[in-house]
C-alpha positions as CSV (number, residue, x, y, z in Angstrom):
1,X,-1.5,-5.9,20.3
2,X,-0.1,-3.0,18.0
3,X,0.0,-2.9,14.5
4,X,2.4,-0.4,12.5
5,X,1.6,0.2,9.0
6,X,3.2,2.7,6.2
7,X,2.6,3.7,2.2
8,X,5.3,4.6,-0.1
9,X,5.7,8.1,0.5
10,X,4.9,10.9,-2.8
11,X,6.9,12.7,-4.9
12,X,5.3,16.1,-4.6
13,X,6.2,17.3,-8.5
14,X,2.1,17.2,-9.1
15,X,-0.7,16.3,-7.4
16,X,-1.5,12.8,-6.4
17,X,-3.1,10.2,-9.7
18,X,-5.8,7.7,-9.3
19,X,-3.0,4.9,-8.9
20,X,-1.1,6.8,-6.2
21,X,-4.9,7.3,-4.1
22,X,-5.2,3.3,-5.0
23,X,-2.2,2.9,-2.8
24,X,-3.5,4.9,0.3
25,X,-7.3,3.8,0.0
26,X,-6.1,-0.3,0.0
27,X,-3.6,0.5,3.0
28,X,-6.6,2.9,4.5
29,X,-8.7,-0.1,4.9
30,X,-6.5,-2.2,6.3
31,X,-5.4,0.8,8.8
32,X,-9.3,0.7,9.4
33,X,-10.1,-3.2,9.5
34,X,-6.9,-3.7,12.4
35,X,-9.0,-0.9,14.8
36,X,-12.3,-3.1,14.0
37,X,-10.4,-6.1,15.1
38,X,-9.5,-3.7,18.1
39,X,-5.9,-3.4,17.0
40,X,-3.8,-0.7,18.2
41,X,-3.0,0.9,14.9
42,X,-0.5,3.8,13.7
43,X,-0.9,4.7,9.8
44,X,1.4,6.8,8.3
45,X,1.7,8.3,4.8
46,X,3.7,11.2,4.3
47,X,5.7,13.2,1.3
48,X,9.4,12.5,-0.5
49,X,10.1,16.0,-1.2
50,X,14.1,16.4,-1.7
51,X,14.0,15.0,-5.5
52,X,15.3,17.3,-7.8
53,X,12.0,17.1,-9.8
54,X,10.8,19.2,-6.8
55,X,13.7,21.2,-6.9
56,X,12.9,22.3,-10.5
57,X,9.1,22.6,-10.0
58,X,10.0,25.0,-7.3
59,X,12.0,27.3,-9.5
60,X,9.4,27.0,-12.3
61,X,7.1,28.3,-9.8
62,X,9.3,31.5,-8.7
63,X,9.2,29.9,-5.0
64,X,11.9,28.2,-2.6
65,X,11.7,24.3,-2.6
66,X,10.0,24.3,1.1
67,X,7.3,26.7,-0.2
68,X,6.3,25.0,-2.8
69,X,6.5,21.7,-0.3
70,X,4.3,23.5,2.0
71,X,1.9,24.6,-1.0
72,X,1.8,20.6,-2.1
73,X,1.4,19.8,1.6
74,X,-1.9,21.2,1.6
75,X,-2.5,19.6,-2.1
76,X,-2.1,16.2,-0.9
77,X,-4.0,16.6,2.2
78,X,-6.6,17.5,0.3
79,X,-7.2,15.1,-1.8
80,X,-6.5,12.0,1.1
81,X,-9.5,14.1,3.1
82,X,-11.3,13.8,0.4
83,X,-11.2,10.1,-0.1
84,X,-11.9,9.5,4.2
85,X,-7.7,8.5,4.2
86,X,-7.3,7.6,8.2
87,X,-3.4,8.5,8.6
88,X,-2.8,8.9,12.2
89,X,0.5,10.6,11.0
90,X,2.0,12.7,8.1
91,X,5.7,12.5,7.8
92,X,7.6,15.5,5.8
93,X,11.3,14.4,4.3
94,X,12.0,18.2,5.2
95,X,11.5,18.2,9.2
96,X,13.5,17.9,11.9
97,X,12.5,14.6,12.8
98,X,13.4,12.9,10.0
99,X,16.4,15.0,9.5
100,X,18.1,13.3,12.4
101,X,16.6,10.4,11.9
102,X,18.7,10.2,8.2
103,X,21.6,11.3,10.3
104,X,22.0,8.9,13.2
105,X,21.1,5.9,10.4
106,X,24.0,7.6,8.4
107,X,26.5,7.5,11.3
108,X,25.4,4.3,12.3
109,X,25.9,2.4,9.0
110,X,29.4,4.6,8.6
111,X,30.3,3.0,11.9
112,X,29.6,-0.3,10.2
113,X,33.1,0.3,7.8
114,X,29.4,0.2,4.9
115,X,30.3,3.3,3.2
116,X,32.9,4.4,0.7
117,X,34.1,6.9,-1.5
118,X,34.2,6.6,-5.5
119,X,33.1,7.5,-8.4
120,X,29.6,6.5,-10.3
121,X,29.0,6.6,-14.1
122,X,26.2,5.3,-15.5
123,X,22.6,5.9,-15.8
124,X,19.9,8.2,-14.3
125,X,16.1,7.8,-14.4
126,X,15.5,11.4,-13.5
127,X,11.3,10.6,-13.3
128,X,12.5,7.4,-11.0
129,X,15.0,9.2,-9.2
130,X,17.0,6.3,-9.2
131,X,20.1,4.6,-10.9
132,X,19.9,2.3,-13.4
133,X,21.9,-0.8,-14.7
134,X,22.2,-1.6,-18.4
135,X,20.0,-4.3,-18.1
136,X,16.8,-3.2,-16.6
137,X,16.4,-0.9,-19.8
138,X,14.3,-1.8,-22.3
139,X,15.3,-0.9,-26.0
140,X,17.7,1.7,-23.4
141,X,14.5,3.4,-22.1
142,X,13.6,3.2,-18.4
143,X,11.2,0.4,-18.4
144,X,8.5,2.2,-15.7
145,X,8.6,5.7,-17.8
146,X,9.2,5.1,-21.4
147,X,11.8,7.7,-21.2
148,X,15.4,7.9,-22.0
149,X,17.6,8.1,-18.8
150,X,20.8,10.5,-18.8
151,X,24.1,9.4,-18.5
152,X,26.0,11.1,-15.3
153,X,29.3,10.8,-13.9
154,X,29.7,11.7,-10.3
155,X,31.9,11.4,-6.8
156,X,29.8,9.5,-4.2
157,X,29.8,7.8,-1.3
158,X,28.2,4.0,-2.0
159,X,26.6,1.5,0.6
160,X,28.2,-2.2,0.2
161,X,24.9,-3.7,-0.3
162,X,27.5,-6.6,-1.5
163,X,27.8,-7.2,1.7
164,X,24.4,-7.9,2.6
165,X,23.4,-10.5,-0.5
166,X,23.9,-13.7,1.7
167,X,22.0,-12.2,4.7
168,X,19.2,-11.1,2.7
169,X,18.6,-14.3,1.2
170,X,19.1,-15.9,4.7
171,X,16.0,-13.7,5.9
172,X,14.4,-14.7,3.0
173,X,14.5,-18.4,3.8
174,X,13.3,-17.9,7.3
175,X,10.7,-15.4,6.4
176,X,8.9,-16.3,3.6
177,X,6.3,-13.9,4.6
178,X,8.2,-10.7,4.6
179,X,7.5,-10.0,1.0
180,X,4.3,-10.7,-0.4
181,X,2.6,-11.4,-2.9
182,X,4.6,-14.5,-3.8
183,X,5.0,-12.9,-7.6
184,X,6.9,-9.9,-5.8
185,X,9.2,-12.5,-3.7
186,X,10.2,-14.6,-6.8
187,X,11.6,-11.6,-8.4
188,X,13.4,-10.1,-5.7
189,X,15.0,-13.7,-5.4
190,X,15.7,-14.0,-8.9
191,X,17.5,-10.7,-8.2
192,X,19.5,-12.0,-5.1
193,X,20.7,-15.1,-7.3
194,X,21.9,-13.0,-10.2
195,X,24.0,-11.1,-7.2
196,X,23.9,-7.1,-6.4
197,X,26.2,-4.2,-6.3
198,X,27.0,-1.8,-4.3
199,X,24.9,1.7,-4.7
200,X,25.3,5.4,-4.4
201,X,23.8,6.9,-1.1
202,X,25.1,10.7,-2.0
203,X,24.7,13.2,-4.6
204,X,27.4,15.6,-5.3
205,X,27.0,19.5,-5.7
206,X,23.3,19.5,-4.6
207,X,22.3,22.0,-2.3
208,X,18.2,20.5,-1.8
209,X,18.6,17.5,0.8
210,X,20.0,16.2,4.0
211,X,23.4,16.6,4.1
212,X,25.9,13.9,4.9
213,X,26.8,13.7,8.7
214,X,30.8,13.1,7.6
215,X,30.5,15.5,4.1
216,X,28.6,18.5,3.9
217,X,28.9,19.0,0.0
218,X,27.0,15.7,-0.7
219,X,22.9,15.5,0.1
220,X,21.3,11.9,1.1
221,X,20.4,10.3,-2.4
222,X,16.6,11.3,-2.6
223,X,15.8,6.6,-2.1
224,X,18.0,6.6,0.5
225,X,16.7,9.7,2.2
226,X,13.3,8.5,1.4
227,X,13.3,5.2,2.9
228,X,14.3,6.4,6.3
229,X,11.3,8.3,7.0
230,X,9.4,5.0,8.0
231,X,12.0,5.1,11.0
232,X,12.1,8.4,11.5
233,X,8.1,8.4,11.6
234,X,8.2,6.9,15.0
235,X,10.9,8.6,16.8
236,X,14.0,7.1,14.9
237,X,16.8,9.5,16.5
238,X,14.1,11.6,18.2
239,X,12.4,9.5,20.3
240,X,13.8,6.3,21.8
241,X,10.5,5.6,23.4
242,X,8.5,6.1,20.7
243,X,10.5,4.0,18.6
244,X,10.5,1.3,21.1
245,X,6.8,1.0,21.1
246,X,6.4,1.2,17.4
247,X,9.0,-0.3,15.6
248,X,9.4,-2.8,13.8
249,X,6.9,-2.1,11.1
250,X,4.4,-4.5,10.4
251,X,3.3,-3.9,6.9
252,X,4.9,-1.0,4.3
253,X,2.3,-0.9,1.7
254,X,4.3,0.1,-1.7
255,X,3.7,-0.3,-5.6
256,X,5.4,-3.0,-7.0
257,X,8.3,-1.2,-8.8
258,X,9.4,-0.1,-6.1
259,X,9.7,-3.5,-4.3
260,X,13.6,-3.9,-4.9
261,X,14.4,-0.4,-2.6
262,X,12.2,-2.2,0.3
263,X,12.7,-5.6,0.1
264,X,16.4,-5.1,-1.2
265,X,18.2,-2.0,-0.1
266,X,16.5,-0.9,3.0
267,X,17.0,-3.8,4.9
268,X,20.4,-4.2,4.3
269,X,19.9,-0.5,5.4
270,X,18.6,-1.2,8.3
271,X,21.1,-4.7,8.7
272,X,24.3,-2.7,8.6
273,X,23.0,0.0,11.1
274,X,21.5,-3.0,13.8
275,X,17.6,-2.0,13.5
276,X,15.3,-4.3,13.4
277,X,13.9,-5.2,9.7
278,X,10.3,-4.3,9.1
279,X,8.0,-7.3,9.7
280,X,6.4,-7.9,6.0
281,X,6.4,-5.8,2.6
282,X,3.5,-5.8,0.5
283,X,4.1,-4.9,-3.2
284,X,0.8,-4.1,-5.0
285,X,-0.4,-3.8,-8.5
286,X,-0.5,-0.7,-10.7
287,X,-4.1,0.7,-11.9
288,X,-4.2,1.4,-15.6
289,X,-6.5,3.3,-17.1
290,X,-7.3,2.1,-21.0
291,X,-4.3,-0.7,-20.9
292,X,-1.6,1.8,-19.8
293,X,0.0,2.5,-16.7
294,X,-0.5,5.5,-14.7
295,X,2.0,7.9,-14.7
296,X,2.3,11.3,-14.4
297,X,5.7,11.6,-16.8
298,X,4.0,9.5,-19.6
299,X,0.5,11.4,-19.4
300,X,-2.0,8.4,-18.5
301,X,-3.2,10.4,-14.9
302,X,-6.9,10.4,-13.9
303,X,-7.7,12.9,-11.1
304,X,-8.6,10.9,-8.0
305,X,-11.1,13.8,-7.0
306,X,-12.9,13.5,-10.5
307,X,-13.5,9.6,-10.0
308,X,-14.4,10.4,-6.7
309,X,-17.1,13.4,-7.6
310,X,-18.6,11.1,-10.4
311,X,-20.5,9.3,-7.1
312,X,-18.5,10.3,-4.2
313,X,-15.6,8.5,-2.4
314,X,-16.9,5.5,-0.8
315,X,-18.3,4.4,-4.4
316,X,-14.4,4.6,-5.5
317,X,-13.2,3.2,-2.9
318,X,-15.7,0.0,-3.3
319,X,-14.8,0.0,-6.6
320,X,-11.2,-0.3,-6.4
321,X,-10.8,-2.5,-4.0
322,X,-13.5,-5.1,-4.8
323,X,-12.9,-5.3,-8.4
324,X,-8.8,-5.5,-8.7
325,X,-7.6,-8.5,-7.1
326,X,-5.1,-7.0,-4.3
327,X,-1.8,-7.7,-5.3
328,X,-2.4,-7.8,-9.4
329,X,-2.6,-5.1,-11.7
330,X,-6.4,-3.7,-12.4
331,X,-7.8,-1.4,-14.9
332,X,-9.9,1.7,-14.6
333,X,-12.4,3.0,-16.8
334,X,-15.3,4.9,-16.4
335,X,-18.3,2.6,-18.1
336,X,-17.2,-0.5,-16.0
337,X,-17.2,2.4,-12.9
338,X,-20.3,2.8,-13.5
339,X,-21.6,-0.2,-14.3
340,X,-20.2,-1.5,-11.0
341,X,-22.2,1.7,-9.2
342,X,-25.1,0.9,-10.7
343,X,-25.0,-3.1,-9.7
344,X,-23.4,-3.4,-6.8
345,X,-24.4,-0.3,-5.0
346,X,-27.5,1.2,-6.9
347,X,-29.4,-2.1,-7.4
348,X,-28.0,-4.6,-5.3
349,X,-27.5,-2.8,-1.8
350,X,-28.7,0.6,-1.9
351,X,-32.4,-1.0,-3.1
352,X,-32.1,-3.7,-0.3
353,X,-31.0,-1.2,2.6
354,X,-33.9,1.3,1.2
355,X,-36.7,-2.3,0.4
356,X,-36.0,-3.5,4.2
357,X,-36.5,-0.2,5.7
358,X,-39.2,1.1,3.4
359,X,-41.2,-2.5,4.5
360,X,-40.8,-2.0,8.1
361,X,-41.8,1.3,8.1
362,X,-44.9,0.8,6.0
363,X,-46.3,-2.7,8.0
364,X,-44.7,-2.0,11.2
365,X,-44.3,1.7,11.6
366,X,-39.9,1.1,11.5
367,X,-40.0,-1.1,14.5
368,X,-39.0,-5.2,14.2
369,X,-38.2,-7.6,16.4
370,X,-36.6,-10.3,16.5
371,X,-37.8,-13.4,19.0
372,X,-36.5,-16.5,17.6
373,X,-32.8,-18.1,18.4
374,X,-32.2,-20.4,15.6
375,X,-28.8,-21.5,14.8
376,X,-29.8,-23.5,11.7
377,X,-31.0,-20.6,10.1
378,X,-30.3,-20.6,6.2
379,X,-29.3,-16.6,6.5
380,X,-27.4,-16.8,9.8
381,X,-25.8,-19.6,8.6
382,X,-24.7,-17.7,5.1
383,X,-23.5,-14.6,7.6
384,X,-21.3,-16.5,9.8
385,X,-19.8,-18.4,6.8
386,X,-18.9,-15.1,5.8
387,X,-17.7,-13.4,8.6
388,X,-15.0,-16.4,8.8
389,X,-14.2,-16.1,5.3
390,X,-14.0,-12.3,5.5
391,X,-11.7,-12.3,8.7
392,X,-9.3,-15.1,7.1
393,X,-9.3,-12.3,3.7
394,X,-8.5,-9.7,5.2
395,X,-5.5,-11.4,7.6
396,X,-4.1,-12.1,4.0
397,X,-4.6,-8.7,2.8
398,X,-6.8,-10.0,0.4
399,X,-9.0,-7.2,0.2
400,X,-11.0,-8.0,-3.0
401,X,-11.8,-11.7,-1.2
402,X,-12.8,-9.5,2.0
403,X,-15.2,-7.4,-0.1
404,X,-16.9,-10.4,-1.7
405,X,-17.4,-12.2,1.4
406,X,-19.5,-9.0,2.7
407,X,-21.5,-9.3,-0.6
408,X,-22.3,-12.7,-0.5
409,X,-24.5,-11.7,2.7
410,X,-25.9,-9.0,0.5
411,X,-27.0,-11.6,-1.9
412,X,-28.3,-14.1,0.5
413,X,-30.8,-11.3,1.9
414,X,-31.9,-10.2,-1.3
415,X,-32.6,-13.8,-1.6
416,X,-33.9,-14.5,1.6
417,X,-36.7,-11.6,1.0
418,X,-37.8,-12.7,-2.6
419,X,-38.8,-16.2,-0.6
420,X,-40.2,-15.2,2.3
421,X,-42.1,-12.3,0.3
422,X,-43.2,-9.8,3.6
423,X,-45.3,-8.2,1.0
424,X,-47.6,-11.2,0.9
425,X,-47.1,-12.3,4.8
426,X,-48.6,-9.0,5.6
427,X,-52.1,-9.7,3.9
428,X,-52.5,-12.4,6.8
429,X,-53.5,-10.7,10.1
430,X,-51.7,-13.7,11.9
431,X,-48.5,-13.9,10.2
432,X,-47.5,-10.3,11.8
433,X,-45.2,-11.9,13.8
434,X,-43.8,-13.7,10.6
435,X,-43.3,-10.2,9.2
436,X,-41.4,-9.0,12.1
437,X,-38.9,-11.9,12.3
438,X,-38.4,-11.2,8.8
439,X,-37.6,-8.0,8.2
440,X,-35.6,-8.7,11.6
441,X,-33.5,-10.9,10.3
442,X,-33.0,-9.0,7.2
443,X,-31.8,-5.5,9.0
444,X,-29.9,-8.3,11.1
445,X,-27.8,-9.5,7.9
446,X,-27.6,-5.9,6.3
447,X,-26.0,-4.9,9.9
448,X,-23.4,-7.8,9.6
449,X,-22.6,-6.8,6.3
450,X,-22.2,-2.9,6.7
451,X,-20.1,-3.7,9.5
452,X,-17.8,-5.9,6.9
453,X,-17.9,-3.1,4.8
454,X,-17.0,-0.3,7.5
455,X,-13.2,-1.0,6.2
456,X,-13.5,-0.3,2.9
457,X,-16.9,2.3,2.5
458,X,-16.8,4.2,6.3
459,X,-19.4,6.7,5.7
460,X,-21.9,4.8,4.0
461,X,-21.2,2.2,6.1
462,X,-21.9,4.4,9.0
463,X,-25.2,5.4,7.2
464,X,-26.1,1.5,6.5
465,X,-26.0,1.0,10.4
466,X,-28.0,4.1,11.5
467,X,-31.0,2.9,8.9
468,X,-31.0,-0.5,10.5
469,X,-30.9,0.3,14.0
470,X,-27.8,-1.0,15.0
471,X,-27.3,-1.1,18.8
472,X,-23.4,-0.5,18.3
473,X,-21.8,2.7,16.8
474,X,-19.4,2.1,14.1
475,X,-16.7,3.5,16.1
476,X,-17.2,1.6,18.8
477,X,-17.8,-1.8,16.9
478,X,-15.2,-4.5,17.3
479,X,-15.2,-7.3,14.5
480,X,-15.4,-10.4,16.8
481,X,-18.0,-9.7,18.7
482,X,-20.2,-7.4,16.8
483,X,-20.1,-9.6,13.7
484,X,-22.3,-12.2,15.4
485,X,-25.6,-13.3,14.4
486,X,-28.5,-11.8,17.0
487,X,-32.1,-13.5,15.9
488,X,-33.6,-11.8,18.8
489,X,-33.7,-8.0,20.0
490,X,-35.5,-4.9,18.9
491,X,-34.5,-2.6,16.4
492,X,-36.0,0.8,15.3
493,X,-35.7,0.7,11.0
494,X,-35.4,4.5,9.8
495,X,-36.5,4.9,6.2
496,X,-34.6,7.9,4.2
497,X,-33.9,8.4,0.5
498,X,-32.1,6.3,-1.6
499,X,-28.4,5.7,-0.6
500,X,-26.7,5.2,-4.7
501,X,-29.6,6.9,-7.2
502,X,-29.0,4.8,-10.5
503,X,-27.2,6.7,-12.7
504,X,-27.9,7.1,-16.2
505,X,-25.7,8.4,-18.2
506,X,-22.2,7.6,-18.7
507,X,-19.1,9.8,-17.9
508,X,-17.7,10.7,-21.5
């Protein structure tokens, strides 16, 4: 099994926004729950870099467009390190690769009789890059950016996406899984019945892009350009191997205004040239912070590196993936951030992580074990419950589901050691063997439910299994059978300082 999986790919006018890292981190952990199934995976995020909003940050900058691509290269890698992204690749809209990989889809759907000359007049979203119709403004603004678009008037070559409107709603009908969630579908079908036109693929007198194959005064419109690169990525006009092995995609992860370019336009894209269509789109939710959008143009950005410094990246990561309902939009702000630290992390399983090992160390000098095989156990029973409804989550990319399966072990254990109360077993010389099955079974459930968690918090996760003795690495754990319930065994508890200190004050 293989499992190909891509993000939109990021203007580099700025540096990446809390929303934009929302977008990697969700398609990071499922990147990193297909390996714990044992899934061959290939992630690949990259950078859109031949808009003319990088064209003019450039000049504003005294440097040539590919320097300052190389400079916000290094900006963006940055900040995805930071936040423990797993991209097996890092795609460029400036290399070679994808350079030919524009070209032979450009020949190709020329081939097809899909492209034509004339003229387009209308407007411009220059924040969007994209063109837009009289109808998708609102009060004449660009509905995603508040901001007026220009009028232009231009020669370019158009794509008959006309062509394609009956096709696409064919694929439609017999995939109703290729664009999910079913909100995003209902649109884009509500789109196809109101009927399409044909777009521009070119942009006249612009030296910054790919140039056309058949016209070398026109560039690749920046979406058209763009869209390529999940092709291109693996070997599209490079590599015919490569290609072979990887494509069709299997998921494109992308924000849900951009859902008619991938659900719309690049399969018809990829209809007209004869390439396979990408397996399923998933178009997810915006974060806002305080009610609005983030957006760089309209000014409601939030740093993803000063959310991530408030408690460090895994805490971020928890927090956006178990508290926004994958698909829908969420909200950020920093006193429900740290409210959520300080509950689910601080007090719920930091304190049980550093209570079971703190317990074993102190009765049993760190080592429990485990002697009983019960499959009516109350705890086993809530962990296999929840490794079903975790895997069945997460196959339907509901991520926030996926989280609070893992939880609900947490719970259960918490629960499971206020009844069985080791602290008062202990006082009886013969229930030393009650303690030990125990605080067993407890490190047994926190083990299950670190290794749930490995997805979406890798480090701490890590950490989590190291305290509790866990006979399998995280990187060698595979889902099905290290996810099972083991009532017997040995395990050596390590006891170390708190994982999530509470924190106190609140982030101004």
């Amino acid at each position: 099994m293989r499992f190909y999986l891509t993000t939109a790919i990021d203007y580099v006018n700025s540096r990446p926004h809390l929303g934009t890292a929302y977008e990697k981190i969700t398609a990071d952990v499922i990147a990193r729950y297909k390996r714990l199934c044992g899934v061959e995976t290939r992630f690949v995020m990259g950078n859109d870099e031949h808009s003319q909003n990088v064209f003019r940050r450039a000049r504003e900058h005294g440097v040539s467009p590919l320097e300052y691509c190389n400079l916000m290269e290094r900006e963006f890698r940055d900040v995805w390190a930071r936040l423990d992204i797993s991209f097996d690749d890092f795609i460029r809209t400036t290399e070679e690769r994808h350079r030919r990989g524009v070209t032979k889809l450009l020949e190709r759907i020329q081939a097809a009789g899909d492209l034509y000359e004339g003229f387009y007049e209308g407007w411009y979203c220059v924040s969007c890059e994209a063109f837009k119709q009289e109808k998708d403004l609102i009060d004449g603004l660009c509905p995603v950016h508040a901001s007026k678009p220009d009028w232009i008037r231009e020669k370019n070559y158009f794509f008959r996406l006309t062509k394609y409107r009956e096709p696409l709603r064919a694929h439609f009908a017999a995939h109703p899984e290729f664009l999910v969630p079913e909100i995003r579908r209902n649109e884009i079908l509500r789109l196809l019945d109101s009927g399409l036109e044909d777009i521009s693929v070119s942009r006249a007198g612009q030296a910054w892009g790919i140039p056309l194959p058949f016209d070398p005064d026109s560039v690749a419109y920046v979406w058209f350009d763009a869209l390529i690169n999940y092709a291109s990525a693996v070997g599209y006009g490079t590599d015919d191997r490569l290609f072979a092995r990887w494509w069709p995609a299997d998921l494109h992860v992308i924000g849900k205004d951009i859902t008619r370019f991938h659900s719309v336009v690049w399969p018809a894209m990829l209809m007209s040239a004869g390439v396979e269509l990408p397996r399923q789109v998933f178009g997810h939710g915006w974060v806002h912070l305080k009610g609005q959008k983030m957006s760089k143009s309209l000014g409601t950005t939030l740093d993803p590196i000063e959310a991530a410094d408030r408690f460090g990246a895994d805490p971020l990561r928890l927090y956006l993936v178990k508290e926004i309902a994958y698909g829908s939009d969420g909200d950020f702000s920093w006193e429900r951030y740290e409210e959520r630290y300080n509950v689910d992390l601080a007090n719920n399983l930091g304190n049980l992580v550093s209570r079971v090992a703190a317990m074993a160390d102190r009765y049993l000098e760190g080592r429990v074990v485990g002697g009983r095989a019960d499959p009516h156990d109350r705890l086993a029973a809530v962990a296999e419950g929840a490794v079903g409804d975790y895997r069945r989550a997460m196959d339907a990319y509901a991520l926030h589901e996926g989280a609070a399966a893992a939880y609900r072990v947490i719970d259960a254990t918490n629960e499971f050691i206020a009844a069985t109360a080791p602290w008062v077993l202990v006082r009886d010389s013969s229930a030393r063997r009650r303690v030990e099955q125990v605080l067993f079974d407890a490190a047994e459930a926190i083990r299950i439910a670190a290794l749930l968690l490995l997805p979406v918090m890798p480090r701490s996760a890590e950490e989590i299994l190291r305290r509790v003795g866990s006979p399998v690495g995280p990187h060698q754990a595979v889902l099905d059978r290290d996810a099972r319930w083991h009532a017997t065994g040995e395990r050596i508890l390590t006891k170390a300082a708190a994982l999530w200190p509470r924190a106190e004050a609140a982030k101004p």
